[in-house]
C-alpha positions as CSV (number, residue, x, y, z in Angstrom):
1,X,0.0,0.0,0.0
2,X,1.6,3.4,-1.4
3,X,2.5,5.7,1.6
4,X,0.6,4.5,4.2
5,X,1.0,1.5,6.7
6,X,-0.7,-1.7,6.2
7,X,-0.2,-2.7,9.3
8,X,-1.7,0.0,11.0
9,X,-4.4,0.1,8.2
10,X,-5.5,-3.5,9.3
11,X,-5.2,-3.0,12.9
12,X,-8.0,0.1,12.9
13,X,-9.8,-2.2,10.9
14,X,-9.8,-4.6,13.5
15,X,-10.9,-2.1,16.0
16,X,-7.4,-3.1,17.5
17,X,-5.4,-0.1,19.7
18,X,-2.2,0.1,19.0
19,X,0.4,1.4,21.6
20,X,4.3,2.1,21.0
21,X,6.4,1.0,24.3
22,X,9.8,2.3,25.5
23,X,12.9,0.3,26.5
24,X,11.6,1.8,29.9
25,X,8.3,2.2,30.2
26,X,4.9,1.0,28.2
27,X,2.3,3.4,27.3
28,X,-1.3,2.9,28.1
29,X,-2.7,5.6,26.2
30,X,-3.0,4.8,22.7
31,X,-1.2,6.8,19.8
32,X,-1.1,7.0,16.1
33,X,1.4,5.6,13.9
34,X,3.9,8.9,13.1
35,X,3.7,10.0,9.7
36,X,6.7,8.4,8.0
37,X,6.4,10.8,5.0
38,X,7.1,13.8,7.3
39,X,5.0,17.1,7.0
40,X,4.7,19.0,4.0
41,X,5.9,22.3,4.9
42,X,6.8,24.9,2.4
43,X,10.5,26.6,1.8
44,X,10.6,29.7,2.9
45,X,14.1,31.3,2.2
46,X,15.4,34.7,4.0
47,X,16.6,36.9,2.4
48,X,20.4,38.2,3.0
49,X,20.4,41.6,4.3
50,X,24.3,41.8,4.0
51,X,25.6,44.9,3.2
52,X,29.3,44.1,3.1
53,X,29.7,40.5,1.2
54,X,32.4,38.3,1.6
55,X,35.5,38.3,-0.7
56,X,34.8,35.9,-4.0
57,X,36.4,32.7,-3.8
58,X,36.3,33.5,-8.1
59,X,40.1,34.6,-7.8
60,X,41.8,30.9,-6.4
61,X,44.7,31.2,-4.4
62,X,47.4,29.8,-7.4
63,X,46.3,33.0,-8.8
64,X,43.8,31.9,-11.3
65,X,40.5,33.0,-12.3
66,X,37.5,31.4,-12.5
67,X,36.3,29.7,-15.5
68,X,33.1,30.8,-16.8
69,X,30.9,27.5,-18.3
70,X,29.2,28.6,-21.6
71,X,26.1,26.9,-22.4
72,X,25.1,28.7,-25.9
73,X,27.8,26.8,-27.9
74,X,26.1,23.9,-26.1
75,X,22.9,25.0,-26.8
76,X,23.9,25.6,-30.6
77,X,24.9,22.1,-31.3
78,X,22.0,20.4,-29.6
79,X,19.6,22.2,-31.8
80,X,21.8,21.5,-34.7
81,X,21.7,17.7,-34.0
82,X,17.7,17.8,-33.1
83,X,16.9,19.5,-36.2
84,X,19.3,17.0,-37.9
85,X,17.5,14.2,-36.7
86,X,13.8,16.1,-37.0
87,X,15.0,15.9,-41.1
88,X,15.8,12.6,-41.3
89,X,12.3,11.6,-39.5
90,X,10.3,13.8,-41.9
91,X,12.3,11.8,-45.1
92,X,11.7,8.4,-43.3
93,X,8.1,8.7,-42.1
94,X,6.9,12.1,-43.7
95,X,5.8,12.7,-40.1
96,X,7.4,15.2,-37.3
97,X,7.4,15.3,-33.6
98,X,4.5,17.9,-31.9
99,X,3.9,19.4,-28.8
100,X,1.0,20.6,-26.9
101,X,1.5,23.5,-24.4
102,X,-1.4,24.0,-22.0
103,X,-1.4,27.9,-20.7
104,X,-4.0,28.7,-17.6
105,X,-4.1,32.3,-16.9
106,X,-2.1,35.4,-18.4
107,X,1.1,35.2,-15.9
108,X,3.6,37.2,-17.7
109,X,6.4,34.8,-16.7
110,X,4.9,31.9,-17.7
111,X,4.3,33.5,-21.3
112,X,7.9,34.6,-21.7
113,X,8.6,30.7,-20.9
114,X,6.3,29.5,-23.2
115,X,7.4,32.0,-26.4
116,X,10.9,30.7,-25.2
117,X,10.0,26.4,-26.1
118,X,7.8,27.6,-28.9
119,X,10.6,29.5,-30.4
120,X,13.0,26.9,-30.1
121,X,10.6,24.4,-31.3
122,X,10.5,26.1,-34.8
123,X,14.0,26.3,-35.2
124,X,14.2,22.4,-35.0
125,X,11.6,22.0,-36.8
126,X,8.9,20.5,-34.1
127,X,4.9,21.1,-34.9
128,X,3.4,22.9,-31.4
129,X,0.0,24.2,-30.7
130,X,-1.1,26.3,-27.8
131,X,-4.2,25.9,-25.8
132,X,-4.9,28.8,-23.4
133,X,-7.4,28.5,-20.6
134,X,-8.8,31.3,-18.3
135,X,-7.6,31.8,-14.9
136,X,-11.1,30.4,-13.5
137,X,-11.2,27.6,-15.6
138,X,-12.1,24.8,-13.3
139,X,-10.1,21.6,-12.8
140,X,-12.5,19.5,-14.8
141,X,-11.9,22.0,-18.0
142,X,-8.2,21.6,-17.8
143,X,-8.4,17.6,-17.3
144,X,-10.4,17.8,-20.1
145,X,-8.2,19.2,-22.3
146,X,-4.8,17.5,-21.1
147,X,-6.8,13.9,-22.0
148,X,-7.7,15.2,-25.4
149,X,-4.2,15.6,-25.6
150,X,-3.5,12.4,-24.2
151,X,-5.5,11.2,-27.2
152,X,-4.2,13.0,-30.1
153,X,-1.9,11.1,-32.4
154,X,-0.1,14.1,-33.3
155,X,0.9,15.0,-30.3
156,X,3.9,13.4,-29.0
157,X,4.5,16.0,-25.9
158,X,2.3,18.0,-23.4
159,X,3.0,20.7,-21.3
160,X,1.0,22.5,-18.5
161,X,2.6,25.0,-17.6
162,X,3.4,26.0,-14.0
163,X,2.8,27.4,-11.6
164,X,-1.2,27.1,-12.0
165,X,-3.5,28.9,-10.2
166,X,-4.2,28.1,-6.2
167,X,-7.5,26.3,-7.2
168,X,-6.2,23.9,-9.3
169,X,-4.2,20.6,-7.7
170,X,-0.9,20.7,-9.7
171,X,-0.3,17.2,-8.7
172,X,-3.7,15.9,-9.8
173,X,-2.6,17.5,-13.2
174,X,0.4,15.9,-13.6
175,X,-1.0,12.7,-12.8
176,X,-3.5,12.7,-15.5
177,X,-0.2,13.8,-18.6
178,X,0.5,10.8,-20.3
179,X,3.8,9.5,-18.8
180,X,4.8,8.9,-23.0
181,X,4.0,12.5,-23.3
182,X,5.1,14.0,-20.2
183,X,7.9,16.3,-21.7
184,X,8.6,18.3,-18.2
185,X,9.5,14.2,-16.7
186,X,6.8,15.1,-13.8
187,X,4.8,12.3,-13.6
188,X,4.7,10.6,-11.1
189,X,6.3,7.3,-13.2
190,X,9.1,9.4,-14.3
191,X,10.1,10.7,-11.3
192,X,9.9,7.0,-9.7
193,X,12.0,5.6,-12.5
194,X,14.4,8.8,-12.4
195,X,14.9,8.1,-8.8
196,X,15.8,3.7,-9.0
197,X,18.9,2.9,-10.7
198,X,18.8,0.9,-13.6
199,X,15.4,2.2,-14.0
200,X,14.9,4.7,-17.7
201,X,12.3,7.4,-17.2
202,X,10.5,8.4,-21.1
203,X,11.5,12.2,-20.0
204,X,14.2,13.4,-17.7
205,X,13.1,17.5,-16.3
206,X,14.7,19.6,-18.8
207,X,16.7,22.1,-16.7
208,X,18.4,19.6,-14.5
209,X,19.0,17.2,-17.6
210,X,20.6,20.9,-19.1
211,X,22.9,20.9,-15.6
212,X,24.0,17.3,-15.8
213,X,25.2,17.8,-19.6
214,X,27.1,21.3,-18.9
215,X,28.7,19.5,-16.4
216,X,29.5,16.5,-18.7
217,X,30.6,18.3,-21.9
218,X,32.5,19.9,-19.8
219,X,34.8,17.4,-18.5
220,X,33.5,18.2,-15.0
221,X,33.5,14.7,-13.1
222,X,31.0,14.3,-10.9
223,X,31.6,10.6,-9.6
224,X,32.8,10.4,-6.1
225,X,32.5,14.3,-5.8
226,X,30.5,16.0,-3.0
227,X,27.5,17.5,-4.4
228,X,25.5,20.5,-2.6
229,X,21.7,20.9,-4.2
230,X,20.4,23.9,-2.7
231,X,16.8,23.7,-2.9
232,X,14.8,20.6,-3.4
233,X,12.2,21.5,-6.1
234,X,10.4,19.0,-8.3
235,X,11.1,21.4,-11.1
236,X,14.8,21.3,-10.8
237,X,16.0,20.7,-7.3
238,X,14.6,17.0,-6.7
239,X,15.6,15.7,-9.9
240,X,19.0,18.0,-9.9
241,X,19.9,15.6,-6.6
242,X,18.7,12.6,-8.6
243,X,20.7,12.8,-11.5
244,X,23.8,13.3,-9.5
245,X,23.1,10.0,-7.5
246,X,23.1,8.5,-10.9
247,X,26.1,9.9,-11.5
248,X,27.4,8.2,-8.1
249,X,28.1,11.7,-6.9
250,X,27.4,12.0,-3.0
251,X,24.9,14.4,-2.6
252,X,23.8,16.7,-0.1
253,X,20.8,18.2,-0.5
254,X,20.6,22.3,1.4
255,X,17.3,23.6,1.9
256,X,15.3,26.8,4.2
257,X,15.3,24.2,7.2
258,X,19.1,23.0,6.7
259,X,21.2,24.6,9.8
260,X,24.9,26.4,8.5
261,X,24.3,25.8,4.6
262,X,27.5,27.6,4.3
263,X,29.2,25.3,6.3
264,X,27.9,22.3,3.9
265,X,28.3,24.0,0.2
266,X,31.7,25.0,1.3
267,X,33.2,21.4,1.3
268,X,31.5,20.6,-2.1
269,X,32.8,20.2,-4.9
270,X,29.9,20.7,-7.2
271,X,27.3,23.5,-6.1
272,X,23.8,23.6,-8.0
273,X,21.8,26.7,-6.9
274,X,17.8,26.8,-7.3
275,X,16.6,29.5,-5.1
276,X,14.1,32.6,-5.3
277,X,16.5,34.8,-3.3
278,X,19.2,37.0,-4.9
279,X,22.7,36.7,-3.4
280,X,21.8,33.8,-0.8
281,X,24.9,32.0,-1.5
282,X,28.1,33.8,-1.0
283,X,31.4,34.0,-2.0
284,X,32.7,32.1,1.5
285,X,29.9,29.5,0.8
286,X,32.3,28.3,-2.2
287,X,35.6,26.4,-1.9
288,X,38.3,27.5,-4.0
289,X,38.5,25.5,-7.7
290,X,34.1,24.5,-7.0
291,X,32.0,23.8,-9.9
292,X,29.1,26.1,-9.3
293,X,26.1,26.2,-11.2
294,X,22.9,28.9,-10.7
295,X,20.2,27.6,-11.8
296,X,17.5,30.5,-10.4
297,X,16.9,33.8,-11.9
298,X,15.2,36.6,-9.7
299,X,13.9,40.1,-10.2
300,X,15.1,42.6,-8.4
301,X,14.5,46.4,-8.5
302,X,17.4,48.8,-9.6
303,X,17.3,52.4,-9.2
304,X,18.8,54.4,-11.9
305,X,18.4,58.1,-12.4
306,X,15.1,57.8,-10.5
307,X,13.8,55.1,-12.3
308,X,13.4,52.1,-11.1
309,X,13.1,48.8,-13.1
310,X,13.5,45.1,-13.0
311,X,16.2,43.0,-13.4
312,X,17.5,39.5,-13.5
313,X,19.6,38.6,-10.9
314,X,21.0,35.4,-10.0
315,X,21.1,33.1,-6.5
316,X,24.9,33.5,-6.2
317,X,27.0,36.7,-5.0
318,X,30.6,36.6,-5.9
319,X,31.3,39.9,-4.7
């Protein structure tokens, strides 16, 4: 029985008390089985309020600078070889791949996203069609749609994007995404298989996959390293922490409830940062000659000649 305890599932059955005992003392007073699973609380991260930051561990003591990792070469060749590929498929089978993306609401973020994979999609050459729902749609609308998309030959991915709005179970959602279509590798199946060894998930999450080869191409090993995640997402954190495993990396895994996190990142040789607070990690959370990899964008407001305006900033200070 999935995450629950058959044991103690029988016994109330049975009308049966249960009672833990003590090396030293038995209880009379009967108690619930704890909740193995642990609570779900949400990660809430504080921001830094540090005015004077720590020096930069960029500039290494043997005098050398840090080496920046470039993922748009990276980027450039994968497309190359997907729309290579793409080619070759429409020659064989006269047929290409296509992709559903399901938008609820007008976030702006979330449309930037989406223009971002449908622009990409066209230069390999991949069919996509958008469905857009209102931000009241209810549940049954947007199951609705994600199994007619479940049914369509044509259709060989499906996204929903997230976040959706508070009325709508995101995990009921991703449930319903064919596992064979789950392009974001959240189903529930793909995360399972993801997470046993020897096990092959039909979609890994794209940005961690993205992580894992940057690392790779770029001769970075990662078996036997120590590994710091810092957040534990199921966007990127989770399966970030996975992928490393798979690697035979040892992981660590720093989150808003983790005592010191500096103290843990900065004996790792591998950092992967996925926070929603600019400059939490700082220059003394990194070890000299660290692989360090920021995987979160924030906004934050600049003030220039009285204006003030947005702009990206990432997780890690190196000032």
């Amino acid at each position: 029985m999935r995450g629950g305890n058959w044991v103690g599932v029988v016994g109330r059955r049975l009308r049966k008390k249960t009672s833990y005992s003590s090396v030293h003392s038995i209880s009379s007073t009967p108690t619930e089985y704890p909740n193995i699973l642990g609570p779900n609380l949400p990660d809430v991260w504080t921001p830094t309020n540090q005015s004077h930051r720590p020096q930069s561990s960029a500039i290494f003591s043997n005098g050398n600078s840090a080496r920046i990792i470039d993922g748009k070469p990276i980027a450039k060749d994968i497309k190359f070889r997907i729309a290579g590929e793409i080619q070759r498929m429409k020659a064989a089978i006269g047929k290409s791949p296509g992709l559903a993306v399901v938008l609820v609401g007008q976030r702006r973020d979330s449309k930037t996203y989406i223009n971002i994979k449908l622009r990409a999609c066209d230069e390999v050459g991949i069919a996509t069609m958008v469905e857009e729902l209102p931000e009241s749609c209810t549940e049954s609308e947007l199951l609705d749609v994600v199994s007619r998309f479940n049914e369509e030959p044509s259709v060989h991915g499906i996204i929903v994007q997230l976040p959706l709005p508070q009325h709508l179970d995101e995990e009921k959602i991703m449930t319903v995404v064919s596992p064979e279509k789950d392009v974001d590798g959240f189903h529930p199946l793909n995360m399972g298989n993801l997470a046993l060894r020897g096990r092959q998930p039909f979609f890994i999450p794209c940005a961690p996959k993205g992580c894992i080869e940057l690392l790779l191409r770029f001769g970075v090993q990662i078996s036997g390293k120590r590994s710091v995640v810092i957040g534990r997402s199921k966007i990127v954190g989770l399966p970030t922490a996975l992928l490393l495993q798979r690697h035979h990396a040892t992981v660590s895994t720093v989150h808003s409830f983790t005592k010191n996190p500096e103290q843990i990142t900065s004996q790792a040789d591998i950092v992967v940062s996925d926070v929603g607070i600019p400059n939490l990690v700082q220059g003394n959370w990194l070890k000299p000659g660290s692989v360090v990899i920021d995987m979160g964008t924030n906004l934050v407001k600049v003030s220039s000649q009285n204006l003030t305006f947005p702009l990206a900033k990432a997780g890690i200070s190196c000032n």
